[in-house]
C-alpha positions in Angstrom: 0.0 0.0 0.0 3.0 2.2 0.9 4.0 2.4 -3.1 0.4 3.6 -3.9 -0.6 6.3 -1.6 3.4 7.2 -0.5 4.6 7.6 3.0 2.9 10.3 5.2 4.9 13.1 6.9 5.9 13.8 10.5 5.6 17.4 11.1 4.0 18.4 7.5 2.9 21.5 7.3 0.4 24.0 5.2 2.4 27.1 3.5 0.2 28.9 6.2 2.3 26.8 8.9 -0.3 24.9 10.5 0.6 21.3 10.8 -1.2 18.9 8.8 -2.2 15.6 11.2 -1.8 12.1 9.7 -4.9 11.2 9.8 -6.0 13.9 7.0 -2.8 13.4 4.8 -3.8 9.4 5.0 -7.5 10.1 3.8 -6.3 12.6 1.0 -4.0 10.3 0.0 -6.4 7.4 -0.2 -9.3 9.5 -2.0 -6.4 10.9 -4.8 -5.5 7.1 -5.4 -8.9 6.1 -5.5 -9.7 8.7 -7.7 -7.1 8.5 -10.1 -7.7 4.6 -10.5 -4.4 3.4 -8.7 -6.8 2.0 -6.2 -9.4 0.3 -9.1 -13.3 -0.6 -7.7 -13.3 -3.4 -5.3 -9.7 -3.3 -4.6 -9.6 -4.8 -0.8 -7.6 -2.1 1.8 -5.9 -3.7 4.0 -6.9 -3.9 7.6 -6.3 -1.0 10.0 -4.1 -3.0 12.2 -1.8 -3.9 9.2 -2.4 -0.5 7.6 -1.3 0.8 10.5 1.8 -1.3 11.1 2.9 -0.2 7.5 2.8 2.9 7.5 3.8 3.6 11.3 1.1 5.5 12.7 -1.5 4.6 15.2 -4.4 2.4 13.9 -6.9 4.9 15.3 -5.3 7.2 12.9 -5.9 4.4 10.3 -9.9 3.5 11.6 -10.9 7.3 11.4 -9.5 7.7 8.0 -11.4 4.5 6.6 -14.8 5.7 8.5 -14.1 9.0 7.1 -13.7 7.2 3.2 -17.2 5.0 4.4 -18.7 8.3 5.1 -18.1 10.2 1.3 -19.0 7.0 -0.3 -15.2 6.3 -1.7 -15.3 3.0 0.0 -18.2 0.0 1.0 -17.3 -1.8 4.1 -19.0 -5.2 4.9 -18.0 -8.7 6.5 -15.5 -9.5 3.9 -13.7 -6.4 4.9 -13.3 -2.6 3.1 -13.2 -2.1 -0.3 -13.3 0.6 -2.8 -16.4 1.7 -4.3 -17.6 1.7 -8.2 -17.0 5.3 -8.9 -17.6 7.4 -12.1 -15.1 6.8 -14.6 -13.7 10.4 -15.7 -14.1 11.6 -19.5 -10.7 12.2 -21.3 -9.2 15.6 -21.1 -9.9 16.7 -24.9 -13.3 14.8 -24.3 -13.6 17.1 -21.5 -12.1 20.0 -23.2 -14.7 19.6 -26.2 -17.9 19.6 -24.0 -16.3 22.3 -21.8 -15.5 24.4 -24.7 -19.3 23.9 -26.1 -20.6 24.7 -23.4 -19.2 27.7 -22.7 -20.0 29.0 -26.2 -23.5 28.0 -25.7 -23.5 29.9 -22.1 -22.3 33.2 -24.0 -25.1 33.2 -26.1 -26.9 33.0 -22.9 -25.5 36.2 -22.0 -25.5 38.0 -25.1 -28.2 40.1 -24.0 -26.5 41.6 -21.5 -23.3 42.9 -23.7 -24.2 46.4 -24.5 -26.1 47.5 -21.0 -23.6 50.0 -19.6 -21.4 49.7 -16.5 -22.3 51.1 -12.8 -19.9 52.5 -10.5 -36.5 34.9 12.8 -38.3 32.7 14.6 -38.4 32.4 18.3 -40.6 29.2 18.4 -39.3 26.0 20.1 -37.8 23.0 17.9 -38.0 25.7 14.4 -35.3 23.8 11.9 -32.6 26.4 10.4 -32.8 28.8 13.0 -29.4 29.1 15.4 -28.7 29.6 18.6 -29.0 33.2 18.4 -28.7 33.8 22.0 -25.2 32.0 21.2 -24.0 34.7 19.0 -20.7 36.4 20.2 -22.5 39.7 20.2 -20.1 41.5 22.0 -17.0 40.7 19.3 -19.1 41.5 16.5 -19.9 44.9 17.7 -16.4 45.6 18.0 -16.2 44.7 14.0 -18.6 46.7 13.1 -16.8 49.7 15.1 -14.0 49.1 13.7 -15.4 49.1 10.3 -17.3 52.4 11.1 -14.3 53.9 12.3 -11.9 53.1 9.3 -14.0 53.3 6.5 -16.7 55.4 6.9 -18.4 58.1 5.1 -17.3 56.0 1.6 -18.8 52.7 3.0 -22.1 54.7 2.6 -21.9 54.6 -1.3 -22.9 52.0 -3.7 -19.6 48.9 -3.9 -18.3 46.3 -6.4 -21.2 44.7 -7.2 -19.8 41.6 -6.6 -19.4 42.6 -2.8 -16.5 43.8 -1.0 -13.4 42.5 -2.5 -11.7 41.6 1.0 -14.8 39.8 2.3 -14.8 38.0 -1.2 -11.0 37.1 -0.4 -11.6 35.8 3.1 -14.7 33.5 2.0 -12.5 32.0 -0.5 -9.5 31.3 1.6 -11.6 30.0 4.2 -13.5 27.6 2.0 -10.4 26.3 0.5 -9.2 25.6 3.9 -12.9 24.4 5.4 -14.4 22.9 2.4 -12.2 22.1 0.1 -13.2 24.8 -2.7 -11.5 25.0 -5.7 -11.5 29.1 -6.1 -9.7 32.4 -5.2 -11.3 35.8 -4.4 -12.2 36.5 -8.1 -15.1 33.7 -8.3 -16.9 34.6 -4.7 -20.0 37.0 -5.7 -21.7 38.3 -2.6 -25.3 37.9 -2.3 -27.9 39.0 -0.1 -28.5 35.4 1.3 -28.2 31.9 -0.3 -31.9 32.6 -1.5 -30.4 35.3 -3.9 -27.6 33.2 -5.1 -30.1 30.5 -6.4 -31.8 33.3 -8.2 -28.7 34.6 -9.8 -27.7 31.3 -10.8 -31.4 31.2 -12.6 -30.9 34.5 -14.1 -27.5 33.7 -15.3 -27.9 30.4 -16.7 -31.3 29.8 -17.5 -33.7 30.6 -20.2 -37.7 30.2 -19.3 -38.9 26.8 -19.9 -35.6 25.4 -19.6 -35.4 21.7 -17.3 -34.2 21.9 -13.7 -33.5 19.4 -11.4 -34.5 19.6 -7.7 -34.4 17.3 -4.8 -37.4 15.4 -3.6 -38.2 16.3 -0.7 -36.0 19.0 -0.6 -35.3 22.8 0.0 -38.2 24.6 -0.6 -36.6 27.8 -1.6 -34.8 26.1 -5.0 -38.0 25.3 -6.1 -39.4 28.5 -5.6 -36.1 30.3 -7.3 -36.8 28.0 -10.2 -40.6 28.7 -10.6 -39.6 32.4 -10.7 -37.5 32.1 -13.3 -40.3 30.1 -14.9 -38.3 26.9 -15.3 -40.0 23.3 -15.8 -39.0 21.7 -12.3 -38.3 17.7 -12.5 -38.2 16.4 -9.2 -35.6 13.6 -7.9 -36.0 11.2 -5.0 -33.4 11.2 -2.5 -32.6 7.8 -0.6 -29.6 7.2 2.1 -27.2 8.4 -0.1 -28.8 11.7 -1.6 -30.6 12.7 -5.2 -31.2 9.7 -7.1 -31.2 10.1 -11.4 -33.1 7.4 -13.3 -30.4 6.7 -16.6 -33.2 7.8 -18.5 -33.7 11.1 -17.4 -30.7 12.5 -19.1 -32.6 11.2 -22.3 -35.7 12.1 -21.4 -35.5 15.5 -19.1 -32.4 16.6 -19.8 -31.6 19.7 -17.1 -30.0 23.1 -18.0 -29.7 23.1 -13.6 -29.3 20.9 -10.9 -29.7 21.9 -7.5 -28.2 19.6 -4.7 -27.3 19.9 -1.2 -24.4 16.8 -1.0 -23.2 17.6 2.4 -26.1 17.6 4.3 -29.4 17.4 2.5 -32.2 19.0 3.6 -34.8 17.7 5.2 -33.6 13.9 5.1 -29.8 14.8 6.1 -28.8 12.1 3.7 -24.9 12.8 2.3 -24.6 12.6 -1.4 -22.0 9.2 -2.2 -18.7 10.3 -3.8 -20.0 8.1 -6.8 -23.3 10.1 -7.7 -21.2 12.8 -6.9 -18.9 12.1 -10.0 -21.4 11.0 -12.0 -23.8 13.6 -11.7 -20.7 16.4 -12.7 -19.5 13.9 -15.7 -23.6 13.4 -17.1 -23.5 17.5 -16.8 -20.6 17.9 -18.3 -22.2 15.6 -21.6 -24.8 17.8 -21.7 -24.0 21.2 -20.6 -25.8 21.5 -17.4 -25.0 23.3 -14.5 -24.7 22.3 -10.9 -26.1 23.8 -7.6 -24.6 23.0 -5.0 -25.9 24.1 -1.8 -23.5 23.9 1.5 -26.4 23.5 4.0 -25.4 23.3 7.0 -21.7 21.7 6.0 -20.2 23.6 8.5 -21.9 21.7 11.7 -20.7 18.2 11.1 -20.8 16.1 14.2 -19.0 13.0 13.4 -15.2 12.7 11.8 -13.9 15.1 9.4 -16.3 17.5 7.4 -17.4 16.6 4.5 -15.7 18.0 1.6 -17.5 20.1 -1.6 -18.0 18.3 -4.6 -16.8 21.6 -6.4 -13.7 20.6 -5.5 -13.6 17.3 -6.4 -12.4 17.6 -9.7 -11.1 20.2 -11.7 -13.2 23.1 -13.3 -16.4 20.9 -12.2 -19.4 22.7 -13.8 -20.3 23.4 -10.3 -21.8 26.9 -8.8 -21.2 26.6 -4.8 -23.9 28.5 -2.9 -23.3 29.2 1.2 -24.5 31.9 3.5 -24.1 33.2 7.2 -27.2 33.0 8.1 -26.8 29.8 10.1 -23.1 30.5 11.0 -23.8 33.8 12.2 -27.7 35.3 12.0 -30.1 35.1 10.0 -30.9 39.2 9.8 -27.3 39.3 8.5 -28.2 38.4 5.5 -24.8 37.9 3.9 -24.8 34.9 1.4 -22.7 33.8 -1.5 -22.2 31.9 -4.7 -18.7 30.9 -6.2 -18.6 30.5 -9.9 -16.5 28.8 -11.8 -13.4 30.3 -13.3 -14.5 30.1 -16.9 -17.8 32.1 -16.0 -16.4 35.2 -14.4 -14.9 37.0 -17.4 -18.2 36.2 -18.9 -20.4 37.4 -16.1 -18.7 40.6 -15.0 -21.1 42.7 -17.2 -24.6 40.9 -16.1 -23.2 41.4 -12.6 -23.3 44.9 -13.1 -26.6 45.3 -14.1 -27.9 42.6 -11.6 -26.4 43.9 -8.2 -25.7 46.5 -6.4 -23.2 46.1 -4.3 -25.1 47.0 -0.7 -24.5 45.8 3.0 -21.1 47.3 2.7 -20.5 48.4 6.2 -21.6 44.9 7.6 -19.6 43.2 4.7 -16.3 45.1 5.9 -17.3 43.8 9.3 -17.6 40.2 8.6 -14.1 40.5 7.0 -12.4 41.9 10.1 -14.9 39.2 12.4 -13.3 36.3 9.9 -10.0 37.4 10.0 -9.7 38.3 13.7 -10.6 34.4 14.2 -13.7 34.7 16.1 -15.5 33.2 13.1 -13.5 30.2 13.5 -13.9 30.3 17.5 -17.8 30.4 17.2 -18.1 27.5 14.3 -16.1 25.5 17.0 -18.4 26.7 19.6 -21.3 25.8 17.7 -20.7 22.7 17.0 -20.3 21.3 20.8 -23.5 23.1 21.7 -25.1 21.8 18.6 -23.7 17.6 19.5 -25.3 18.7 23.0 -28.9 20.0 21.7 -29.1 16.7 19.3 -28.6 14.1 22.1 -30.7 16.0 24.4 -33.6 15.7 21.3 -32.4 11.9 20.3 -33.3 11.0 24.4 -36.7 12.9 23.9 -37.2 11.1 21.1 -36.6 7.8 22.3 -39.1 8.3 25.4 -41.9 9.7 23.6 -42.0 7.8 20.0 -40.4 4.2 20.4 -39.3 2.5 18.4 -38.8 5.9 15.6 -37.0 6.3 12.2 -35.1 9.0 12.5 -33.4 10.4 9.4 -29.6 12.5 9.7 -28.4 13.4 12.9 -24.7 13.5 11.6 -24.4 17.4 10.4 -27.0 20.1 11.1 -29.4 21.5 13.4 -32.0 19.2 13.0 -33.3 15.5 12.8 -36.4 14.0 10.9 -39.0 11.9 12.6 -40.8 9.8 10.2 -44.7 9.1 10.9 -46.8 7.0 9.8 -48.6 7.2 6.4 -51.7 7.3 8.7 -51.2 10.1 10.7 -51.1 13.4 8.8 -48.2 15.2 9.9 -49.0 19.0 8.1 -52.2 18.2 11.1 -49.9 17.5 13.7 -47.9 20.4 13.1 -51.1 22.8 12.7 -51.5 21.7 16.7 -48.3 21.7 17.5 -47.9 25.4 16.3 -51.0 26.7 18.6 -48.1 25.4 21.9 -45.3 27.5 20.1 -43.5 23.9 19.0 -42.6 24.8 15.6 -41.8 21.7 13.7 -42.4 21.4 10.2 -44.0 18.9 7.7 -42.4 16.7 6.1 -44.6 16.0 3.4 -44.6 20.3 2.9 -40.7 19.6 1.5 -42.1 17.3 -1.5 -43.0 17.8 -5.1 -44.6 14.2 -5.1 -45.0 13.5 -2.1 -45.4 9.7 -0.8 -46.3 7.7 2.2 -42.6 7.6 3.4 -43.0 11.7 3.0 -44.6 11.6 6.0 -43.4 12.9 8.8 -41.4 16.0 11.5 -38.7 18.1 10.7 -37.8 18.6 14.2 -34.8 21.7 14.7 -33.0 21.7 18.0 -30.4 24.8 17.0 -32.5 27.6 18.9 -34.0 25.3 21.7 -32.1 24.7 25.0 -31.2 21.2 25.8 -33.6 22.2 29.2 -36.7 22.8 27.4 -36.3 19.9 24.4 -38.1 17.0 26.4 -41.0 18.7 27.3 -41.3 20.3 23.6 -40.9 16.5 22.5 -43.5 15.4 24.9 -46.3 18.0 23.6 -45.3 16.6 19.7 -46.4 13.4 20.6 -49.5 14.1 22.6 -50.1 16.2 18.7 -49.8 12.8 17.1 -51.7 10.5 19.7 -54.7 13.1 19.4 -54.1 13.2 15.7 -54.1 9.7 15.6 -57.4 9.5 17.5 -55.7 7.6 20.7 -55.4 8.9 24.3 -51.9 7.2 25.4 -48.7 8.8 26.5 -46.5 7.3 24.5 -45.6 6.4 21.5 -46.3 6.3 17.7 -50.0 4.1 17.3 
């Protein structure tokens, strides 16, 4: 194995000078070899104990390296031990180079309207998913970045800026996705937005045509499909199962999409991660016919088990990808600070519809969250987060198991919230209706769905802005919703 994936390094370190730890140069290594075909599909790895012994490191180093592989989908693991997954096979450069090149010309005739326009200078409710622990917020460190933007900058932060945001802001986003999430990008492709909600419709506005095919997940994030109905697309939806969106081989025939939008990380509502292997095929199959990818980072920055999981932006090169994030569950929602990073070929090309498309606002809060990211208390509160977060979820996983045993409960391993699923007899948009008149604000499962179907049936239950105190009671009045919903007077329990 040593002659495949090379020794690791003692003491290697980032040009930033941060040392690397072994167990993140093992899993790069492994992923590169498995991606480059030196480890083929359903090579065996060897154990972790002889893994281990080879490559002299610890084997816990070598057991949270291949649970961090089983995570992303790069490898299956099973009684006859760990093996590599079936992934993707890439397309040839030139093949690549041809549908690249097409596409591109076919994306500036998108854009060839805009060539001669001239230039220009929360809910408090308990158990609410996507809402943060805003009484969590380092309120006292973000005032002094906002006083230290007022006092440098001001009056000319008053005026209109690059409409592609603040350039600094756009430089500290992209180094600290490159470092975070694995981004493939620099300053230059990272366009401010006024939340993720405003990226999606940029995307649609830059890439889209009405009546054009776009992809969604089902059940999924409720504001694609409304960005995609604005921009008066035809919506296909796509089931999403344990490992993420799901594409029938005959929907590229039959449907074929101009945009996809997936949340691979952490999809939302079901939590599911999208497998390495419908990662890469979903970028080659858009590549062949000169789609475009959403991907959406929900949530990617809470992950509660092993190492985050990495974008599939960066997952191979100039991936016709378009990664959308925002702060609004890092931070606040009010902030209202999102962003989408395009891909290098596009931002020549878009520099002129950006100009006629934005504005450039939120400047004095943008040169805040620069001095807030660089000052490291961004860091400090992800880190913060994310304890208080693992807390909050086994606080609701205990509730849970109380008050509906036995339960399927779908994600639990990134986010702010879990999904309970009910039974197709027990209407869950009427159990939330109740629920709502006690201030327990859990949502519908079957509200996330296009087609919805009996196993779209169930609670999106968020534990971000709930204290780990008040969660068991909150639990307990959801299931006296469903027992009264379900016409029976027990305690417990789903009927």
């Amino acid at each position: 194995m040593i002659e495949i994936i090379g020794p690791l390094e003692h003491g290697s370190v980032t040009p930033g000078g941060k040392t690397v730890p072994l167990q993140k140069q093992l899993i790069e290594r492994l992923q590169q070899a498995i991606l480059a075909g030196r480890l083929p599909a359903g090579a065996s790895l060897p154990s972790s104990r002889l893994l281990a012994a080879e490559l002299g490191v610890s084997r816990n180093t070598v057991v949270i390296a291949y649970d961090q592989l089983l995570a992303e989908g790069y490898v299956l693991a099973d009684r006859r031990g760990t093996r590599v997954s079936s992934l993707s096979s890439s397309t040839s450069h030139a093949a690549a180079h041809q549908d690249a090149a097409a596409t591109e010309v076919a994306y500036a005739a998108r854009l060839a309207p805009f060539a001669d326009i001239p230039s220009h200078s929360g809910s408090t409710a308990l158990l609410t998913p996507g809402t943060p622990a805003l009484d969590r917020f380092p309120l006292a460190a973000w005032r002094r970045s906002l006083e230290r933007a007022m006092e440098r900058a001001l009056p000319d932060l008053l005026g209109y800026g690059v409409p592609a945001g603040e350039p600094a802001l756009r430089e500290a986003i992209a180094a600290h996705l490159r470092m975070a999430r694995g981004v493939r990008c620099d300053g230059s492709q990272v366009v401010i937005t006024e939340g993720a909600q405003e990226a999606l419709k940029l995307c649609v506005s830059l890439l889209t045509n009405p009546g054009d095919v776009a992809w969604v997940e089902d059940p999924g994030y409720r504001g694609a499909k409304a960005a995609f109905n604005l921009g008066d697309l035809k919506t296909v939806p796509m089931r999403v199962d344990q490992e993420g969106m799901v594409v029938p081989p005959e929907a590229w025939r039959n449907s074929p999409p101009k945009l996809i939008y997936t949340s691979p990380a952490h999809q939302y509502p079901t939590g599911a991660v999208l497998s390495v292997a419908r990662r890469l095929e979903l970028i080659a199959q858009a590549r062949r016919v000169g789609a475009w990818l959403i991907e959406d980072d929900y949530d990617g920055e809470f992950r509660h088990t092993g190492e985050p999981i990495a974008s599939m932006q960066g997952l191979v090169p100039d991936a016709p990808v378009l990664y959308v994030g925002s702060f609004s569950k890092t931070m606040f929602p009010a902030l209202r600070i999102g962003f989408v990073v395009l891909p290098r070929s596009m931002v020549a090309q878009t520099r002129i519809a950006l100009q006629e498309l934005l504005r450039g606002g939120h400047r004095l809060e943008q040169v805040a969250l620069t001095n807030f990211i660089e000052a490291g208390e961004f860091g400090r509160h992800l880190g913060r987060m994310r304890r208080l977060y693992r807390e909050r979820q086994q606080a609701l996983r205990e509730a849970l198991a109380v008050h509906f045993e036995p339960a399927q409960i779908l994600g639990g391993n990134c986010g702010m919230h879990l999904t309970l699923r009910l039974p197709a007899s027990i209407s869950d948009g009427a159990v939330v209706d109740l629920a709502q008149q006690q201030r327990i604000n859990a949502r519908a499962l079957s509200g996330f769905a296009l087609q919805p179907c009996d196993e779209d049936n169930g609670l999106v239950i968020g534990y971000g802005n709930t204290v780990a105190e008040e969660i068991a009671a909150a639990v307990g009045v959801l299931a006296r919703c469903v027992n009264e919903v379900a016409g029976c007077g027990g305690r417990r329990g789903l009927p």
